[in-house]
N, C-alpha and C positions, 0 to 999 in steps of 0.2 A: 504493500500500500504506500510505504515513503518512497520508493521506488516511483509510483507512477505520479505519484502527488509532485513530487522533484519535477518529473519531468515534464507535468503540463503546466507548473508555473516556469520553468526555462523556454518551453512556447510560447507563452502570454507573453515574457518578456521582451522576444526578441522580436515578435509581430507589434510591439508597442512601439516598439526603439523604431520600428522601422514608418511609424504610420504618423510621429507627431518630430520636428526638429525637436534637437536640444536646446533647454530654453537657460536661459542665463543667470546664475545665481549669485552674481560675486555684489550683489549692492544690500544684499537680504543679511541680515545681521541673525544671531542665535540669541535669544534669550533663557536659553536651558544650559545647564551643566551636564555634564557625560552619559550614557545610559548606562543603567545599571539592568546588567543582562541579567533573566529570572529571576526577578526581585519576587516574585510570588510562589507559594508553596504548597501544595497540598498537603491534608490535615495529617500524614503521615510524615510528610517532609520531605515525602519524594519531587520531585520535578515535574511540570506539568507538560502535556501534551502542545499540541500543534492547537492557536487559539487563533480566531477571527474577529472576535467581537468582545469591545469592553463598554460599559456606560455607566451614567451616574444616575439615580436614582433624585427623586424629588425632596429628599430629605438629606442628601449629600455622601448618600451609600455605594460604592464601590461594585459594582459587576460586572462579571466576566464570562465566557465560553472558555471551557478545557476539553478537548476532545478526549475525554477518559482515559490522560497520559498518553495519546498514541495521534496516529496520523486523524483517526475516526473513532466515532461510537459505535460502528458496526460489530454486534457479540460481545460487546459491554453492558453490566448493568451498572457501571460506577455511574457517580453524579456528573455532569454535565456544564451544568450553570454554577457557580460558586462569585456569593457575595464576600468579598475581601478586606480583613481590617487594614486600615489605610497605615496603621502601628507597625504593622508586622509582617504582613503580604498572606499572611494564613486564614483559610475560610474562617468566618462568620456561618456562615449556612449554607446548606448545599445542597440542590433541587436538580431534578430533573433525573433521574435514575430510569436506565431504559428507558429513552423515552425517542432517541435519535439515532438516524444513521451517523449523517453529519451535519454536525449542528452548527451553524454561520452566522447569520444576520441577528444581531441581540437589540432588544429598544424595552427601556422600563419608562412605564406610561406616568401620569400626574398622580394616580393611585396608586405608583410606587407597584404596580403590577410586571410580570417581566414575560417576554413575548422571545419566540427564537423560532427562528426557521431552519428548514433542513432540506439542505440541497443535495443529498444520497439518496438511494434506494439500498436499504440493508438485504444482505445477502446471506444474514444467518440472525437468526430468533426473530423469527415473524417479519410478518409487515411492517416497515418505518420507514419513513422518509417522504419526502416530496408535501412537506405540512408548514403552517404555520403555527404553534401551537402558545397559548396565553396560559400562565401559570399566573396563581396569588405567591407573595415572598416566600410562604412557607409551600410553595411546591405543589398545592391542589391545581388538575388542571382545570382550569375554566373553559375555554375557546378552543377548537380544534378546527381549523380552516386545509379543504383538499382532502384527499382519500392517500391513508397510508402505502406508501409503496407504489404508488402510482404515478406515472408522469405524464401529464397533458396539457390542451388548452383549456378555450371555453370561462365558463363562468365558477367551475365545483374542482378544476386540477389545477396544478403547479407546474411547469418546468424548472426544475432547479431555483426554489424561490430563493434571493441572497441577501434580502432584508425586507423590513417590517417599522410603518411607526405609525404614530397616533396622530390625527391633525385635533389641532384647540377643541374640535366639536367633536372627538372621540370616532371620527370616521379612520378607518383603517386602508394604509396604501400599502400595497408588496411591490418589491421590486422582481420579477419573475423575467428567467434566461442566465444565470449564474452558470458561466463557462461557456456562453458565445464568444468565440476567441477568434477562431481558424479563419483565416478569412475567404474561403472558399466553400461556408456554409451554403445550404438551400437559403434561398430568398423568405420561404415560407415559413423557416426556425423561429420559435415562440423568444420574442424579447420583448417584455412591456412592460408597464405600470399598470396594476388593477385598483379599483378602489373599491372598498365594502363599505357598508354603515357597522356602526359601533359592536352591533350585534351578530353580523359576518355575513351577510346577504349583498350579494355582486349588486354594485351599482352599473360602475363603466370599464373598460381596459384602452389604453392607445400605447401606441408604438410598434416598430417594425424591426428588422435586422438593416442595419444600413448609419452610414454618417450624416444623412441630414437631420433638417429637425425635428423633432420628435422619433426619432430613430436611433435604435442602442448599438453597442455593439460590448457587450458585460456591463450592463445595470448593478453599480454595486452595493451602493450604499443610497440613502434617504435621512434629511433633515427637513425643516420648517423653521424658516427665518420669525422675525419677530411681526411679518406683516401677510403671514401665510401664507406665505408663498413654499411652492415642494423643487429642494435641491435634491438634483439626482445625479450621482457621482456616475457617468459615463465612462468607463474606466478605460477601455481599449481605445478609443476615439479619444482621451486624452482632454476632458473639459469635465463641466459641471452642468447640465441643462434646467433651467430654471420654468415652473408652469403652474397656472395658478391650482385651486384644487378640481377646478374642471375640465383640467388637462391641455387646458392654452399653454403655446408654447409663449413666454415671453421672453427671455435671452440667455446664452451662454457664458461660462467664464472659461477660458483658454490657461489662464495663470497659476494654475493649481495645479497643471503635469498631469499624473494620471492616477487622480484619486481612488484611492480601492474604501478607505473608511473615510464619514465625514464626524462631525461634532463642531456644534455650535452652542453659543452662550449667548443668553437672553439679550446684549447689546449687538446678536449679531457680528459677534470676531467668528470666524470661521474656521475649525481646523481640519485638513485632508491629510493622506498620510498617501504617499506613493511606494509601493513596495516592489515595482515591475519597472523603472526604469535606473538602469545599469548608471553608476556615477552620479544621482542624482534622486537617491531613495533619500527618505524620511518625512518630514510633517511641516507642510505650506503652511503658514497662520497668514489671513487677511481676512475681509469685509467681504460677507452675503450681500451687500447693500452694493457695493461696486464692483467688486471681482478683483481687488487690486491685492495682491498679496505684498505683505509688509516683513514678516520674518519666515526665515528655513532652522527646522530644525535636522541637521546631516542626520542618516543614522543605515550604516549599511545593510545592518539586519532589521529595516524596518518590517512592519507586518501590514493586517487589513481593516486594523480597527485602530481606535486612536480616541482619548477623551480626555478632559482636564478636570481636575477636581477639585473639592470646594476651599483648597487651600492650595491652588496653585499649580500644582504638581502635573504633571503631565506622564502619563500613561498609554503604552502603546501595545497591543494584541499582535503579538506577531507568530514565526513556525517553530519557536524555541520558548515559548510563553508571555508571561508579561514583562514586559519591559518598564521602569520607572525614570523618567528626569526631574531631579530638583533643581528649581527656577535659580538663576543666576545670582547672586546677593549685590545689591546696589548698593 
């Protein structure tokens, strides 16, 4: 499984490098100090797996995705989701126990509720994968959106969903098509944005396979700026596509490389985190409001998740765990 996981992110990479120039970094100044590689630990103290997804929690809670120590949760019943003391990098609590193949895209809603999607199909202990699935902190599931083990379009399936968030009014957006890379797919391969109401009933879906607008090519990541407006980290196509929640397109940011995680803070600083382009990995920080990006933070083993926390700190999910930067001292 690291085996083939290796090798279709060295494809992502190299059809990325090939599809956007190198964009210039030497005016972007670092506001973080070094990373501190697996600063997180599981409750035994082992090492954690391959992670995609961190976020913060509406009361300033630390979570994360751990692929059950390994590439996947496929024939794992370890926990999955694990909320992390900001003290010590060791679970607080830990949810989701068989519950995933491979579990991606993470978003904890206003009720402090925590959502994750799974873009596998398990190959051993039943049907998993291809879900969106809404857990309360303590792990009961609430929501299950898409048929386990299944991959489709339409209004009731997933294609590889790669993340999940909540808009102000509790409507739910998936980003669906996680690993449109190749760039000699069918035209007709599922890349889109769906949206549901609060309670998981298909409203709309738009997008295609393709570089114009409204067209994906790896849908990675989803935020909501402070004017609700839905950023969608385009990752292979190398930009950020911006639209309101009725699916208008209204403009792009080029400035952010080729965001795989996003994370955004209520004034709208924005942070992307590029972990596919060679010379040039780590975490853009600029403006949802303009698209101009202001600091770089380097980091060669960046990852696909990326989030700040409510003391500054910055934190990044990457294929060797979590990652920690303490902010610079002024």
């Amino acid at each position: 499984m690291k085996i083939r996981i290796a090798l279709a992110l060295a494809a992502l990479a190299s059809t990325a490098a090939a599809q956007m120039p190198a964009a210039s970094l030497a005016p972007l100044t670092d506001p973080f100090g070094p990373p501190e590689r697996q600063w997180a630990k599981l409750a035994d103290g082992k090492a954690w797996g391959t992670t995609a997804g961190i976020e913060v929690g509406p009361h300033g809670e630390i979570w994360a995705i751990d692929r059950c120590g390994d590439g996947s949760c496929d024939g794992s019943n370890m926990a999955a989701v694990h909320q992390i003391d900001p003290r010590t990098g060791r679970p607080i609590r830990s949810i989701g126990q068989g519950l995933f193949a491979m579990p991606h895209g993470l978003h904890v809603d206003k009720d402090g509720n925590v959502w994750v999607t799974d873009a596998g199909i398990a190959k051993h202990g039943g049907p998993k994968g291809q879900q969106v699935i809404k857990m309360s902190p303590d792990g009961k599931i609430l929501m299950r959106l898409g048929e386990a083990g299944v991959s489709g379009g339409g209004p009731t399936h997933f294609h590889n969903p790669g993340d999940v968030v909540t808009a102000p009014n509790g409507d739910l957006f998936v980003a669906d098509g996680h690993g449109t890379v190749e760039p000699d797919l069918p035209p007709d391969t599922i890349t889109r944005i769906i949206k549901f109401t609060p309670d998981g009933k298909f409203i709309k879906a738009w997008g295609s396979l393709g570089s114009g607008k409204s067209q994906f090519r790896n849908p990675h990541a989803l935020v909501f700026d402070s004017r609700g407006r839905l950023l969608v980290a385009d990752r292979v196509n190398g930009r950020i596509q911006v639209f309101d929640q009725d699916g208008k397109w209204l403009t792009e940011y080029r400035g952010f490389n080729h965001p795989s995680g996003l994370f955004i803070l209520p004034d709208d600083t924005l942070y992307a985190t590029d972990y596919n382009s060679e010379g040039q990995k780590g975490t853009y920080i600029g403006s949802a409001r303009t698209g101009k990006v202001r600091y770089f933070v380097p980091d060669a083993q960046a990852g696909e998740g990326v989030a700040l926390g409510p003391d500054g700190v910055l934190y990044g999910a990457t294929p060797t765990g979590v990652t920690r930067f303490l902010p610079k001292a002024h």
